[in-house]
Backbone as CSV, one residue per row, in Angstrom:
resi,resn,N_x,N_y,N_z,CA_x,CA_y,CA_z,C_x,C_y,C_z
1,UNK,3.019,-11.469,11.795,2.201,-10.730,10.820,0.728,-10.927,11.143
2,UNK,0.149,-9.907,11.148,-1.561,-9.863,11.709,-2.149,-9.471,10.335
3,UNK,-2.721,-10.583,9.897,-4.064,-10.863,9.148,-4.982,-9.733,9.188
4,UNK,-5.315,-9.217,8.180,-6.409,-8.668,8.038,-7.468,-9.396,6.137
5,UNK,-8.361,-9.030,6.358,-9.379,-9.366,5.346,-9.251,-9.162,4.208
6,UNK,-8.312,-8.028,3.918,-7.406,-7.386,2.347,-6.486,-8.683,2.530
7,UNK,-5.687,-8.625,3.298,-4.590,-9.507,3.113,-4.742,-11.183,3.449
8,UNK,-5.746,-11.359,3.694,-6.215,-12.760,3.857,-6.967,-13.568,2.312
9,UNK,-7.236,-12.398,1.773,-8.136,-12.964,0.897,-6.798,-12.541,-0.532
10,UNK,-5.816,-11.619,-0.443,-5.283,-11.662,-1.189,-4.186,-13.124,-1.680
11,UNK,-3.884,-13.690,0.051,-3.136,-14.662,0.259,-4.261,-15.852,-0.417
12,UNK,-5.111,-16.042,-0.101,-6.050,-17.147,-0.410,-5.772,-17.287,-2.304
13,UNK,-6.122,-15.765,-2.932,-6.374,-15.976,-4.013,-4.782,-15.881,-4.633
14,UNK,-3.341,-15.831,-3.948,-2.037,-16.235,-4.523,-2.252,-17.850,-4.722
15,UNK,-2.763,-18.468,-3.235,-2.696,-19.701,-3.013,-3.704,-20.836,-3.954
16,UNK,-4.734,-20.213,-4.420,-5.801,-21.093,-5.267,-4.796,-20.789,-6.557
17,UNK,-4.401,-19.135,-6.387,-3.909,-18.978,-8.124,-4.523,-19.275,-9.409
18,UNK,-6.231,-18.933,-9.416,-7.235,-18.756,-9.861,-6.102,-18.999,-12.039
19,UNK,-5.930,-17.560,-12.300,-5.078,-16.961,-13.093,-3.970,-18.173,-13.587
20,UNK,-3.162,-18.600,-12.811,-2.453,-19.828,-13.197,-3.206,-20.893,-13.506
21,UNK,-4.031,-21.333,-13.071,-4.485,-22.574,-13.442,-5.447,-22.835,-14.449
22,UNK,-5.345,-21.465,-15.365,-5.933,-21.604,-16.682,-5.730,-22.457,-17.406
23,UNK,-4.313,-22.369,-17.764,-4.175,-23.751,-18.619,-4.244,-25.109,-18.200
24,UNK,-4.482,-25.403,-16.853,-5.017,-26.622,-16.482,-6.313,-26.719,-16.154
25,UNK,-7.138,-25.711,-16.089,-8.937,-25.608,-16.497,-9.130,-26.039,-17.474
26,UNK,-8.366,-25.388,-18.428,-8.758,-25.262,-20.216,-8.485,-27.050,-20.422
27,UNK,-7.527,-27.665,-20.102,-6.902,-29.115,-20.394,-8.458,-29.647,-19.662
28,UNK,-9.022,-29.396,-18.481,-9.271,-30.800,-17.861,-10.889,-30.261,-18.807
29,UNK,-10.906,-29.254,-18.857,-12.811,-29.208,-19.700,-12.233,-29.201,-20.989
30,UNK,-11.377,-29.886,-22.159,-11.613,-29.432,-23.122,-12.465,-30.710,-24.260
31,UNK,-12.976,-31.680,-23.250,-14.030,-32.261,-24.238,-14.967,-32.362,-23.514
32,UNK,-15.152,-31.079,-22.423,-16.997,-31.268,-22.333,-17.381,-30.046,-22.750
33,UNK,-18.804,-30.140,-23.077,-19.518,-29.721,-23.955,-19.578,-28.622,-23.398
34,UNK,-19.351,-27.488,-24.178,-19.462,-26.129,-24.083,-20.372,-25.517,-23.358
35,UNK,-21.559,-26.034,-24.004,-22.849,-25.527,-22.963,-22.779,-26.241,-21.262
36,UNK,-21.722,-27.121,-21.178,-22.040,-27.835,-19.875,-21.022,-26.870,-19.018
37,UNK,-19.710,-26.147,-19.474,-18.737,-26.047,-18.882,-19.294,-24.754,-17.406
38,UNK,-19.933,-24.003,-17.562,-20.606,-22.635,-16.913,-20.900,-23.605,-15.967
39,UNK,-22.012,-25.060,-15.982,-22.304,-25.974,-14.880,-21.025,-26.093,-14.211
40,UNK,-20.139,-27.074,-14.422,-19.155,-27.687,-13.998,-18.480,-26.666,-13.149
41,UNK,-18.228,-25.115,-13.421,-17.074,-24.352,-12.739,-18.257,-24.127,-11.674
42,UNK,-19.498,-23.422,-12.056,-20.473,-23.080,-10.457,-20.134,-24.694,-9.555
43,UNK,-20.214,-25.742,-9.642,-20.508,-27.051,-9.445,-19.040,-26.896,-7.954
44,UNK,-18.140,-27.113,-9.316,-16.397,-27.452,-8.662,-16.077,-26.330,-7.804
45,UNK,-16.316,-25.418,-8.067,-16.232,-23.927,-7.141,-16.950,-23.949,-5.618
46,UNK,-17.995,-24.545,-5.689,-19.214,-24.725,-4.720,-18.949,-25.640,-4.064
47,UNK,-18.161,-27.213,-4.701,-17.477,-28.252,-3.793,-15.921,-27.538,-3.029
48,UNK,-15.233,-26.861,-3.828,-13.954,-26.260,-3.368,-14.474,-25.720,-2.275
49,UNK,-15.177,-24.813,-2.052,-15.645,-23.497,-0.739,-16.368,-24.620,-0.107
50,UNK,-17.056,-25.627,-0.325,-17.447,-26.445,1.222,-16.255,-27.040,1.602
51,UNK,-15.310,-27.606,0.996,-14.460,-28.335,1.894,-13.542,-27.229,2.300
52,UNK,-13.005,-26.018,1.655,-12.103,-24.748,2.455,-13.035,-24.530,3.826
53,UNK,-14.224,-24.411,3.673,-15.072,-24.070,4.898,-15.238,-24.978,6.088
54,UNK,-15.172,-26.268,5.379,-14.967,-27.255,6.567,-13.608,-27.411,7.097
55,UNK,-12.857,-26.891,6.380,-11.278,-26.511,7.262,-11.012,-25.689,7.934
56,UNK,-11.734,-24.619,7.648,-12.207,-23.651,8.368,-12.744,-23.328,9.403
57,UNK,-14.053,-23.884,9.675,-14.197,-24.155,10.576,-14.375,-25.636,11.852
58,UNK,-13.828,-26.271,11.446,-13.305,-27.654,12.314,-11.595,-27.762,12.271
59,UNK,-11.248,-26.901,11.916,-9.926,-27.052,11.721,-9.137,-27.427,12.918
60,UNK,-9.676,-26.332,13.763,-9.226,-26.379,15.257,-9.550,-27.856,16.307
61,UNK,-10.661,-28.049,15.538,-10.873,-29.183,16.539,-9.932,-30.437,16.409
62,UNK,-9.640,-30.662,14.794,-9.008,-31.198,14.457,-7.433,-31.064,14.780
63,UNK,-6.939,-29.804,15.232,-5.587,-29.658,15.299,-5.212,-29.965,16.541
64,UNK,-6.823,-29.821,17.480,-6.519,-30.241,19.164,-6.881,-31.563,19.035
65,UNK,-7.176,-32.096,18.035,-6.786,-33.944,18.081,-5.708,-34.478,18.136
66,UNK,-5.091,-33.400,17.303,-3.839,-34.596,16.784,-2.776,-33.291,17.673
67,UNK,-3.184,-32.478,18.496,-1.631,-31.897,19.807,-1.090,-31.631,18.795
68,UNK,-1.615,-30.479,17.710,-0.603,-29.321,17.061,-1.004,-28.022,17.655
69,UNK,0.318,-27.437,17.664,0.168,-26.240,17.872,0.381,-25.194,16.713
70,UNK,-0.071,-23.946,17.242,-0.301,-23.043,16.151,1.368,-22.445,15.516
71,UNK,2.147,-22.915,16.278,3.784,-22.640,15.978,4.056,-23.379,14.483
72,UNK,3.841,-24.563,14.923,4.658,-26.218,14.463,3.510,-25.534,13.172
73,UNK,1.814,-25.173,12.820,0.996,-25.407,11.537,1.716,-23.979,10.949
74,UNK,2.174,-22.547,11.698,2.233,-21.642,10.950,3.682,-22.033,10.264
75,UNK,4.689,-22.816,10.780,5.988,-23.163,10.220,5.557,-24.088,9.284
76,UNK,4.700,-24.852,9.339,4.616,-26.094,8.021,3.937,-25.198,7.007
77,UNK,2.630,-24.670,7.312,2.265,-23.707,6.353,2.970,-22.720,5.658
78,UNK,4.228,-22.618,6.229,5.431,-21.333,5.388,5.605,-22.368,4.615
79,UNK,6.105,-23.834,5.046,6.979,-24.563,3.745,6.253,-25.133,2.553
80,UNK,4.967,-25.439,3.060,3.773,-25.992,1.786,3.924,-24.955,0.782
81,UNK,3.784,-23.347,1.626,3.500,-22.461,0.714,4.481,-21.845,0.181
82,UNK,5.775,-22.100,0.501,7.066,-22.237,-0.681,6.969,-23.067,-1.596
83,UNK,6.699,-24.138,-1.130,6.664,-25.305,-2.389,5.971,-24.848,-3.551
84,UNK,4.813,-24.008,-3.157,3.988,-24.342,-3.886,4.194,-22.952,-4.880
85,UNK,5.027,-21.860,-4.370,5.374,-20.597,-4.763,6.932,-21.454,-5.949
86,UNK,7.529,-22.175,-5.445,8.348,-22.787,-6.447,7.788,-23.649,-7.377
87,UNK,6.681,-24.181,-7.530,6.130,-24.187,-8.512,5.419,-23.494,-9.616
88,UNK,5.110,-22.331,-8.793,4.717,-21.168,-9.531,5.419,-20.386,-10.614
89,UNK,6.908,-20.435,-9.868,7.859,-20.101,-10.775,8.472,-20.779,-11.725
90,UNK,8.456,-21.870,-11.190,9.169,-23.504,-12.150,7.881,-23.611,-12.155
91,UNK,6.814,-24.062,-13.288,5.774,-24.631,-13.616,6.518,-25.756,-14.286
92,UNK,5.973,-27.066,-13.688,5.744,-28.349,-14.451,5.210,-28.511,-15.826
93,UNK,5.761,-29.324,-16.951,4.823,-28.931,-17.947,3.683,-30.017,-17.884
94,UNK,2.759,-29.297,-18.664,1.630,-29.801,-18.751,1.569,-31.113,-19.656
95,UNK,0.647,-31.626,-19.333,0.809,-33.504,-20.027,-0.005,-32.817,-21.381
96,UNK,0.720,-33.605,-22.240,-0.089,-33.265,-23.763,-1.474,-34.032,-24.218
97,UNK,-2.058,-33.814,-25.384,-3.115,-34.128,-25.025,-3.707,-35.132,-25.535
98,UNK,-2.011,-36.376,-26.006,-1.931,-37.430,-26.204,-2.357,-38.461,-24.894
99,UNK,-1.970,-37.322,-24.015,-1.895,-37.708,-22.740,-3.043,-38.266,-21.678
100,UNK,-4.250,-37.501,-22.396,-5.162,-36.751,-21.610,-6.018,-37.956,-21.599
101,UNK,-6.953,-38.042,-20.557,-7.859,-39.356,-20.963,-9.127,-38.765,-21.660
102,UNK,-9.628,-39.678,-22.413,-11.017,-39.350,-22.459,-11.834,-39.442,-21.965
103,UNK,-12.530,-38.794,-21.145,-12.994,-38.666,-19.453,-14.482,-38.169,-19.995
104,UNK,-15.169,-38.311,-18.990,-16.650,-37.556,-18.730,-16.158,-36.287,-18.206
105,UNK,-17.091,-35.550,-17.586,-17.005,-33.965,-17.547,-15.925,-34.251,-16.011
106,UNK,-15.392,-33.895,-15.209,-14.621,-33.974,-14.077,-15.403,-33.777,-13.011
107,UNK,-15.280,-34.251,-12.141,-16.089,-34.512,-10.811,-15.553,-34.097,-9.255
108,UNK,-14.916,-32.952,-8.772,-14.449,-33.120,-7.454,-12.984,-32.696,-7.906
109,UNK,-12.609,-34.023,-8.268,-10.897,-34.192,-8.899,-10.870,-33.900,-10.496
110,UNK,-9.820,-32.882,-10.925,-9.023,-33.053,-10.061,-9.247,-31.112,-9.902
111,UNK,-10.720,-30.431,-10.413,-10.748,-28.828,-10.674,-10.960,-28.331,-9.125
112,UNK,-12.318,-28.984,-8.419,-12.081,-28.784,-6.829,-10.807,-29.241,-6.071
113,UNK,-10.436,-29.907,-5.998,-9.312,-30.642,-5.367,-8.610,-31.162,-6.023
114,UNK,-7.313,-31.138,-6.040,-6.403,-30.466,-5.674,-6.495,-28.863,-6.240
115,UNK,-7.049,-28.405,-7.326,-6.832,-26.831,-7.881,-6.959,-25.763,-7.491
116,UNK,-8.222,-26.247,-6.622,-8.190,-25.130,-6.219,-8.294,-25.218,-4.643
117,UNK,-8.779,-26.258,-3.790,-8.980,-26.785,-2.618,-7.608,-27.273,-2.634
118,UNK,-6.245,-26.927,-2.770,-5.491,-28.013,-2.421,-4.827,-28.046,-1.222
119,UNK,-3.984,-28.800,-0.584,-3.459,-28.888,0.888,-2.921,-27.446,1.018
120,UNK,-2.310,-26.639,0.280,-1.843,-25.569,0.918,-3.147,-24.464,1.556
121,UNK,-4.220,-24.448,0.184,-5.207,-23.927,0.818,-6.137,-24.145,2.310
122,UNK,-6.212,-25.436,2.197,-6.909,-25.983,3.590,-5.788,-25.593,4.645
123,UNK,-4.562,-25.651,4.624,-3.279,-25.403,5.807,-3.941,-23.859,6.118
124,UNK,-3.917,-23.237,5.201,-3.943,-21.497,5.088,-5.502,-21.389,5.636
125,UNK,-6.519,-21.621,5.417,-7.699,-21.581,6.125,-6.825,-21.805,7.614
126,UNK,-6.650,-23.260,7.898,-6.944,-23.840,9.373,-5.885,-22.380,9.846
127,UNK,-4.931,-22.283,9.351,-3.975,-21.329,10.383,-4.753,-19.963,10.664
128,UNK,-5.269,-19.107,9.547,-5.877,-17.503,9.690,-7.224,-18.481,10.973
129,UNK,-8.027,-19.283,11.406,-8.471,-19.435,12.173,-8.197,-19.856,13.657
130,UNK,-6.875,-20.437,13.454,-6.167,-20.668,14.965,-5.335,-19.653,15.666
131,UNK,-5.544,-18.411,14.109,-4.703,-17.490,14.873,-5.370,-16.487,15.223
132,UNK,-6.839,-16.592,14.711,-7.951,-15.269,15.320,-8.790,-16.167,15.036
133,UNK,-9.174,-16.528,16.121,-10.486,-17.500,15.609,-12.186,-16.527,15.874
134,UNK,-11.635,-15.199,16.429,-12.697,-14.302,16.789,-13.022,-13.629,15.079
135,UNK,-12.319,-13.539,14.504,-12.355,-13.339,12.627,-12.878,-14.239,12.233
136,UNK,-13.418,-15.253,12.810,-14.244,-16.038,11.358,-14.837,-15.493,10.583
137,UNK,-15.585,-15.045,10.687,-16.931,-14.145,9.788,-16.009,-13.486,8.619
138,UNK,-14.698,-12.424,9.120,-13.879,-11.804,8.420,-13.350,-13.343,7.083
139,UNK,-12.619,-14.076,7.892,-12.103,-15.510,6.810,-12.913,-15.825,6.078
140,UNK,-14.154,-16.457,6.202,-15.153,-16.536,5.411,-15.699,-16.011,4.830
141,UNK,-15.391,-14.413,4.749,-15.542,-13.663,3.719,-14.808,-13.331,2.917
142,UNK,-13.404,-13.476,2.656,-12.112,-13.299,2.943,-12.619,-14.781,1.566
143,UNK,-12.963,-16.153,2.159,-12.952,-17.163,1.283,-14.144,-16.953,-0.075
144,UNK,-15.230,-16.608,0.650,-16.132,-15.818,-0.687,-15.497,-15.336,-1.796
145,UNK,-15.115,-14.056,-1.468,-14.259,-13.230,-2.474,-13.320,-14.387,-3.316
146,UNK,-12.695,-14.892,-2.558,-11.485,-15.668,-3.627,-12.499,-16.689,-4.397
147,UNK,-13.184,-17.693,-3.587,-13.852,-18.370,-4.978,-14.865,-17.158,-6.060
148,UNK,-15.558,-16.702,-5.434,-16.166,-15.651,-6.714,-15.007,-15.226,-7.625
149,UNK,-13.739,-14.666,-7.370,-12.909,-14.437,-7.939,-12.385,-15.737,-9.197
150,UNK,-12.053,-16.778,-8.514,-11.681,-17.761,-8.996,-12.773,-18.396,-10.009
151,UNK,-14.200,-17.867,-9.711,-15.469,-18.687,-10.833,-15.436,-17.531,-12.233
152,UNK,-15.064,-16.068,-11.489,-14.984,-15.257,-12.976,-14.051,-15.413,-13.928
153,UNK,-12.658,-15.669,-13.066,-11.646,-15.928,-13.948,-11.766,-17.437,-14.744
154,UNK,-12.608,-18.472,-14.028,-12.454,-19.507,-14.605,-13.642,-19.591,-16.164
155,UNK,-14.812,-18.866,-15.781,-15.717,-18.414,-17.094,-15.508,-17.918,-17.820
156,UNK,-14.074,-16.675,-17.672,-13.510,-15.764,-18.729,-12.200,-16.172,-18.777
157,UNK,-11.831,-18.127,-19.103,-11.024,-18.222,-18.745,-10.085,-17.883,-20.909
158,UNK,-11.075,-18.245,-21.127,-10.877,-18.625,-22.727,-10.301,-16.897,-23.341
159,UNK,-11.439,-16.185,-22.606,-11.379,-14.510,-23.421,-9.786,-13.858,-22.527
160,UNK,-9.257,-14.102,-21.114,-8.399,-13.925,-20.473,-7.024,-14.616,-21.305
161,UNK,-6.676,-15.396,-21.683,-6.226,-16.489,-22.713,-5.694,-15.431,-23.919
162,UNK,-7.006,-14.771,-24.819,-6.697,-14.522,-25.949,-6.363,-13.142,-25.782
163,UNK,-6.871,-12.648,-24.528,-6.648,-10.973,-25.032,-4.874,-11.159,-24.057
164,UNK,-4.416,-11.748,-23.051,-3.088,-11.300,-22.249,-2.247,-12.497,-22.831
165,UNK,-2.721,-13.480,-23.923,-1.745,-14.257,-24.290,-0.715,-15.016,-23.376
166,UNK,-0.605,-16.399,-23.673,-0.118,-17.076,-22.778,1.367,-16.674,-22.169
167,UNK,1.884,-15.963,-22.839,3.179,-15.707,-22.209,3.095,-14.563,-21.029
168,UNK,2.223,-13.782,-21.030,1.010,-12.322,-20.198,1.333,-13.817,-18.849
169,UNK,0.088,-14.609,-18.723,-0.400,-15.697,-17.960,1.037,-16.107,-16.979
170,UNK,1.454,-16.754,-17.581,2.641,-17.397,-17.631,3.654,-15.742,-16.829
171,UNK,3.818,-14.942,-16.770,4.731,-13.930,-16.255,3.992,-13.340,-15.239
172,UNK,2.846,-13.459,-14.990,2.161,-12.656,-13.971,2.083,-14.189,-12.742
173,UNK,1.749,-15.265,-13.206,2.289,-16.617,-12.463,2.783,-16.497,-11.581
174,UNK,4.505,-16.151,-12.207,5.817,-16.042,-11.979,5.466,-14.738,-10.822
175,UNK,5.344,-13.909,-11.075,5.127,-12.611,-10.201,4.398,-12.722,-9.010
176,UNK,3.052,-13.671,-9.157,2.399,-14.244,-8.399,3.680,-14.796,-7.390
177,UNK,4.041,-15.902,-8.325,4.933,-16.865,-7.146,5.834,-16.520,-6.363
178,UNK,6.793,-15.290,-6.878,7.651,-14.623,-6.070,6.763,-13.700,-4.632
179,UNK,5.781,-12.926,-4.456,5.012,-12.550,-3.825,4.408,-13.643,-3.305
180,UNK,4.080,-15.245,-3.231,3.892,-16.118,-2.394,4.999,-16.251,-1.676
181,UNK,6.132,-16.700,-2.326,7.551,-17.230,-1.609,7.762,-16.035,-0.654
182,UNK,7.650,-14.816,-0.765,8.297,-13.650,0.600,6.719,-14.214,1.605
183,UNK,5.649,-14.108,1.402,4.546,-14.451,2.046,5.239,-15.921,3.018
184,UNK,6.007,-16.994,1.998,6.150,-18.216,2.957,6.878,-18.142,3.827
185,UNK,7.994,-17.374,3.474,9.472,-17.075,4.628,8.687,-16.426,5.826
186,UNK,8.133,-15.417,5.332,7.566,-14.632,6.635,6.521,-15.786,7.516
187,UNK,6.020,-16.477,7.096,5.025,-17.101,7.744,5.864,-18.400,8.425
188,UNK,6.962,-18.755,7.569,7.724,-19.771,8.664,8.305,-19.246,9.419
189,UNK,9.093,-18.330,9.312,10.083,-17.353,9.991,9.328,-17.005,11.803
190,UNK,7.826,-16.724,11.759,7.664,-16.090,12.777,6.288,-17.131,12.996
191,UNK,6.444,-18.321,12.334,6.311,-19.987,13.642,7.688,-20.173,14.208
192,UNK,8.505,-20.404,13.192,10.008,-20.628,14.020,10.280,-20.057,15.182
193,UNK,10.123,-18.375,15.010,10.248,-17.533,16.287,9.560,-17.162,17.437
194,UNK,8.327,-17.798,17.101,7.242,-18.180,18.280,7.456,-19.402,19.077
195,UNK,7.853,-20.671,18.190,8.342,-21.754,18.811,9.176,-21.564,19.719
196,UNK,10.573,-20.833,19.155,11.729,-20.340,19.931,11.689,-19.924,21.152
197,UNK,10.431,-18.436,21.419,10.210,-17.972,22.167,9.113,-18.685,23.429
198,UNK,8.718,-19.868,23.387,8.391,-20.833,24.590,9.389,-22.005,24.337
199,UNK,9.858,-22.021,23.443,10.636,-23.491,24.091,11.332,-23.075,25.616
């Protein structure tokens, strides 16, 4: 499957899943201060896109460290991104808010990383660059779009909430996740069959 900039950035924004992770935005800001929260998402958004970008572009160098090839990352990258499409569909429940600590505003962890920076995302950068690394410019724009995407939905995360109601959220998820999972098969399917075809 050949990448293009529609479909790179659509994959990016299945994989952050901006939209799903409302109700774990809403949990991790819900005792900082209102006026602070607009800071915190520009803040966490801005740490997320430097470290996607530094996967991005060092990815490669890094993958010719450690003697991976682009077979063995596009097959692991199918299975991260099942996993992570079966979670989409099976959502974990959320810790209550007996649960929750009483924290300062969040720092890095856990709204940049893992939420939206998480291992599947950094896998999905390093691969769209080992597999056209003449597209950077395209990926990195491709990554723009999804965090801008991901900072509107996270500011209108409250008004998104009340007008499509959590069960809306919660089914489009699900829809999300099934449209990741065919995305993962295909993407292991044809590392597998690239492997195949030099072994």
């Amino acid at each position: 499957m050949e990448y293009t900039f529609v479909s790179a950035t659509v994959l990016l924004i299945l994989i952050t899943d901006p939209l799903g992770n409302i109700p774990l935005f809403m949990s991790a800001l819900q005792r900082v201060r209102p006026e602070r929260r607009r800071v915190v998402v520009f803040r966490e958004c801005a740490i997320a896109f430097a470290v996607l970008l530094f996967f991005m572009i060092f990815g490669r160098s890094f993958l010719g460290i450690l003697h991976l090839s682009d077979q063995s990352l596009r097959a692991a990258g199918g299975v991260i991104l099942f996993m992570i499409a079966i979670r989409m569909i099976f959502p974990p429940e959320l810790p209550s808010d007996d649960d929750s600590r009483a924290h300062i505003e969040p720092l890095i962890v856990p709204l940049a990383i893992p939420m939206i920076a998480g291992p599947s995302a950094m896998a999905t950068v390093m691969l769209l660059v080992n597999r056209s690394p003449e597209k950077l410019l395209v990926w990195i724009a491709a990554l723009i779009i999804t965090i801008l995407v991901t900072v509107v939905v996270f500011l209108s995360s409250v008004k998104i909430k009340e007008i499509l109601g959590e069960q809306v959220i919660q089914a489009i998820e699900r829809l999300m996740g099934l449209v990741l999972c065919a995305l993962a098969v295909e993407m292991f399917l044809g590392g597998l069959a690239a492997y195949l075809k030099i072994a």
